[in-house]
N, C-alpha and C positions, 0 to 999 in steps of 0.2 A: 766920961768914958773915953777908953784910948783903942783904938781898934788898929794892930801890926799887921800888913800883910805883907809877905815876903818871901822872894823866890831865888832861888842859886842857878850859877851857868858851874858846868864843870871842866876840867883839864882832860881828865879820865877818869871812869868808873872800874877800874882793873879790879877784878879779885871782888866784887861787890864793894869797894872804899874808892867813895867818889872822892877827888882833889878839886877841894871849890874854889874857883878864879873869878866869881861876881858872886856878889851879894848883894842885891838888890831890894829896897825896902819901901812902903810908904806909912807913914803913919796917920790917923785921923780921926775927927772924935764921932760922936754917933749919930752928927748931921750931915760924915761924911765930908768935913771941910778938911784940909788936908793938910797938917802940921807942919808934917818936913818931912820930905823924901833925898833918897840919895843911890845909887850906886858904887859899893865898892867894891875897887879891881884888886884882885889880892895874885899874888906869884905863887901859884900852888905849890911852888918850892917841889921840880922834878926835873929829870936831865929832858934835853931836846927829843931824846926818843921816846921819851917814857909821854908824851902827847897823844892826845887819840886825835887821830887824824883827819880823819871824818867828823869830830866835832871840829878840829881845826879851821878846815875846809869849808867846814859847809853848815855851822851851828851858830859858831860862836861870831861876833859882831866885830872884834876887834883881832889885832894881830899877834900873835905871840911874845914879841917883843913890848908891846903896852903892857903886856900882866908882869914879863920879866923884869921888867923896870918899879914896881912897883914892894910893898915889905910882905913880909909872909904871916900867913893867916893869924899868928898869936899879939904881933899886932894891933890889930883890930877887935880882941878880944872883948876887952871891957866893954868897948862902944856896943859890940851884938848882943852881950849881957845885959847893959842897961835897953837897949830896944826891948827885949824878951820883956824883962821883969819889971820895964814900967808900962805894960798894956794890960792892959785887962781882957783884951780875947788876941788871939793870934790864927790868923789866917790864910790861906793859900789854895793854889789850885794841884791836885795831887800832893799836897806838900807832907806828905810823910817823905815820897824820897826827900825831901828838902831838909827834912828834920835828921833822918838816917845818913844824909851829910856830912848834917853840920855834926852827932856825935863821931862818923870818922874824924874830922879834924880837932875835937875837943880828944879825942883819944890817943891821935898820932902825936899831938903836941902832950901829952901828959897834963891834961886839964882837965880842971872838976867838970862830972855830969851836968847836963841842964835841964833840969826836971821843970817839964809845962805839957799843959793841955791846949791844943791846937786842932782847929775847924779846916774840913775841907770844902772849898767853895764846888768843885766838881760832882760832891755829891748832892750838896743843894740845888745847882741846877736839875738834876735827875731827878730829885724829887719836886721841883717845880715845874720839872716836863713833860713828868712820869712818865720817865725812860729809864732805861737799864741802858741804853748807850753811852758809852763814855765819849764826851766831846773835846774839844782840844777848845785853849785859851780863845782861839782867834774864831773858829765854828761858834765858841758861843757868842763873842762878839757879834760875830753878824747873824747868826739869830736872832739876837736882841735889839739887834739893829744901833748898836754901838759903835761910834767911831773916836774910836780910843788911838793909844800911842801905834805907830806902825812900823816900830822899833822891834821887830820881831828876833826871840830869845834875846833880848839883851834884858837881862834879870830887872832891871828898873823900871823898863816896860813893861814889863810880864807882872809883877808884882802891880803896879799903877793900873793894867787892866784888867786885873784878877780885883780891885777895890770897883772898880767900874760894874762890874756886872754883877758883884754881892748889890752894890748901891741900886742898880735898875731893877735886879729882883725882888727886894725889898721895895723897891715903891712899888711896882705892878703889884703887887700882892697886899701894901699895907698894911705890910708887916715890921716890927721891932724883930730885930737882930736874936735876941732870945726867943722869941716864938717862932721863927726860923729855926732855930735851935731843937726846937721842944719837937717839931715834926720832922725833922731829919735827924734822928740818933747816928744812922749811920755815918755822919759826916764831923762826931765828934771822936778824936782820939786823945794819945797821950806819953809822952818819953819820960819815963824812970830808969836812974842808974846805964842809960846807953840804951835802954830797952824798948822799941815803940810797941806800943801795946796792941793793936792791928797786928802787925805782924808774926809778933809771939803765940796770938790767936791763929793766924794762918797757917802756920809752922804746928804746932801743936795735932794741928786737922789734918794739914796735909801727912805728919809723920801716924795718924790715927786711919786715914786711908792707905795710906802706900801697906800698914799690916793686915788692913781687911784684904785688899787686893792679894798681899802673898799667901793670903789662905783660900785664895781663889772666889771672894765677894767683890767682884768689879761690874759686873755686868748693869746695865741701866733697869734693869729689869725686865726688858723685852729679850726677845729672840734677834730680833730685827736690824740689818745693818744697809737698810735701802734707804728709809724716810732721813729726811733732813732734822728731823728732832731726836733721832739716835745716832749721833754725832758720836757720840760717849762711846759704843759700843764698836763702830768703825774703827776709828782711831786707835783705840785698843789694839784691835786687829793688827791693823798696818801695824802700829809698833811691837807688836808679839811678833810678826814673820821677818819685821829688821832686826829682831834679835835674838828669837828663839834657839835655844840651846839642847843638845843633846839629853836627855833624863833619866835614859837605860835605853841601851843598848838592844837593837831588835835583829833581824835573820837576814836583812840587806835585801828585801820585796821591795825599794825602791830605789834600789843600790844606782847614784849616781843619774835618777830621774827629775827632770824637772816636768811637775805636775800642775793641772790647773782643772778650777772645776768650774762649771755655769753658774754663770751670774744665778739664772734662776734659781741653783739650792743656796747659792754663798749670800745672799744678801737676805734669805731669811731664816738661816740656821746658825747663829753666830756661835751660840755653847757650841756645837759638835764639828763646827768649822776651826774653831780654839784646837780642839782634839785632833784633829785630822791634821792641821799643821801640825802638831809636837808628835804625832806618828807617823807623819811620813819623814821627820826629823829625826826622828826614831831609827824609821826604815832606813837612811840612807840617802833621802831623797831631799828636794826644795820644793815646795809650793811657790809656783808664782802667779803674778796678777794678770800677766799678759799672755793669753791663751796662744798667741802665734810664739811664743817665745820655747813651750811647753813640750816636750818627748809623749808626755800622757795627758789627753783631755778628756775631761768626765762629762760628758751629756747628764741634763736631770730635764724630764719633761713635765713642766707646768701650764696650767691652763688657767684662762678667762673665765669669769661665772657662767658665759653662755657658750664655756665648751671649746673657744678658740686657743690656741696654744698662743703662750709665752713666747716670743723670738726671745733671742740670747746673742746680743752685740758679739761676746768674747768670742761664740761659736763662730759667728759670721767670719770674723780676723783670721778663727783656726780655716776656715776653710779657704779660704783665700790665700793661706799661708800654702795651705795644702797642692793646691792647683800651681802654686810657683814651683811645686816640686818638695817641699820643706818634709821630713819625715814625721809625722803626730801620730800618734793611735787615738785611736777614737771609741773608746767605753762607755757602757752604763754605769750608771753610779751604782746601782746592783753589783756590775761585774768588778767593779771596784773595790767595793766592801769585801768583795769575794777572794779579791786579791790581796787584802792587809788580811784577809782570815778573821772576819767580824761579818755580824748580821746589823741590821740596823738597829734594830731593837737595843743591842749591846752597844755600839754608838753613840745613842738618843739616853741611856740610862748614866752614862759617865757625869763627871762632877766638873766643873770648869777648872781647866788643868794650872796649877799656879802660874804667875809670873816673876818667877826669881832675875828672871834676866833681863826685865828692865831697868833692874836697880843692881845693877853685878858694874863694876867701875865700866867704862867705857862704852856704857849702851848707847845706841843711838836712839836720839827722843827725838821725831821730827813729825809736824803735821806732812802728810805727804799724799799729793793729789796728784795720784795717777790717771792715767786712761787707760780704758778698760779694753783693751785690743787682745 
């Protein structure tokens, strides 16, 4: 048995088409003794700007000048052919980017597909640590208490300690390589025709959510956008008021307002907080996050099971804002509702209003952790 692992450093990733300048491999049989290894520098063949510069600076091991001096990727072709196809498992740490790589370069050089099934050592550890964390080459290292190459991103290294900590996981568990195998499914994939098969999966899902979502099915199922396990539901949010768009046209009740409401309704009303931004979007108006920032701030009074009221951070800011002089009106969320010309009732009964305009070209998709002032 021949077991590859191997990992790529790259020039740049522009445009999703990474330019690989190491090619990093070890090869070895299934007691782990180590055949022949090597690192190859290849000249991603790009002009001097066309470099990502921050991998220049700060990734890569060697100088620009060592890979320019070196022959360009088709070169080396045969040799990474015969590495693939005389192993019997192929493995790596996250190495489907490694796989999605190397078909840019078999594609940009007009060379046949490399059709193989390939192991991720990253999700074996998760399943031997049972975690859903994803760890990096060198974390696992020293978790495992390995002291392996300290050659960090130089693909040679990466590859030779990604064999390192398959080998210690497998002895601590005494287990064969296959029965590793048989209890992490997830950590087997596969490239056909340019296509990693992971990721076709992922695409497929993710293009089967983004339609649920434009028919307004996104919510995590809660109402809830305070708890830290309705992450889902927030995010949404923030990204609906960085982009939300006009949808018809309303009589200008918030003509040139910036409005803000208490924490206390907004972080447990998320359907009818959806709605309220795309009608006061409607109206003419903005919804913002920062109550001192706001022209209209909506009070909601909530209480404690024994009766004590809820403070409200955002209120605190408004008032504060207030006392420096700043102009805010200060509403009920009744007298609110009374202002767009809605009861609550008819608020609370609406359907979670689409989102077209997260996917309208130019949206901004950003995690965005505000404070709530």
């Amino acid at each position: 048995m021949k077991y590859l692992f191997f990992d790529c450093e790259f020039a740049n990733c522009f445009d999703n088409k990474e330019k690989i300048c190491e090619f990093g491999y070890v090869m070895v049989d299934e007691n782990f003794k180590v055949l022949y290894k090597d690192n190859i520098i290849i000249n991603p063949n790009i002009k001097d700007n066309e470099w990502d510069w921050y991998a220049l600076k700060k990734i890569l091991t060697r100088k620009r000048e060592e890979y320019k001096n070196r022959l360009f990727f088709p070169a080396y072709h045969k040799k990474i052919v015969a590495l693939i196809q005389n192993a019997d498992f192929i493995l790596g740490h996250t190495i489907d980017g490694d796989v999605h790589a190397l078909n840019c370069e078999l594609q940009r050089y007009n060379l046949p597909c490399l059709d193989f099934e390939f192991y991720d050592i990253k999700e074996m550890y998760k399943a031997y640590n049972d975690s859903k964390k994803t760890v990096s080459v060198e974390n696992i290292l020293s978790e495992l208490g390995i002291q392996g190459d300290d050659n960090k991103h130089d693909a040679g290294a990466d590859a030779f300690n990604t064999m390192l900590e398959l080998k210690t996981i497998l002895e601590k568990l005494d287990f064969k390589l296959e029965e590793m195998i048989e209890i992490c499914p997830r950590a087997k994939d596969k490239t056909e025709n340019f296509l990693i098969e992971s990721r076709v999966r992922a695409e497929q899902a993710r293009a089967e959510r983004q339609k649920a979502m434009l028919k307004g099915d996104y919510s995590d199922g809660s109402n809830d956008m305070l708890s830290m396990r309705r992450r889902c539901n927030k995010k949404t949010f923030v990204q609906f008021l960085d982009n939300v768009q006009v949808t018809a046209e309303g009589s200008g009740k918030c003509k040139d307002k910036k409005i803000s409401i208490s924490i206390n309704y907004e972080c447990k009303h998320f359907k009818e907080m959806m709605n309220l931004v795309q009608i006061i979007k409607n109206e003419g108006g903005e919804y913002v996050l920062k109550g001192s920032e706001a022209d209209i701030f909506v009070t909601y009074a909530s209480f404690h099971e024994d009766g004590t009221p809820w403070l409200c951070n955002r209120e605190k800011y408004v008032d504060i804002a207030l006392s420096e002089g700043k102009q805010i009106q200060k509403m009920t969320f009744e007298e609110f509702l009374t202002m767009l010309g809605m009861t609550n009732e008819e608020l609370e009964s609406l359907p979670l209003p689409p989102i077209d305009c997260l996917f309208r070209e130019g949206a901004i998709i950003k995690d965005k952790k505000m404070k709530r002032k």
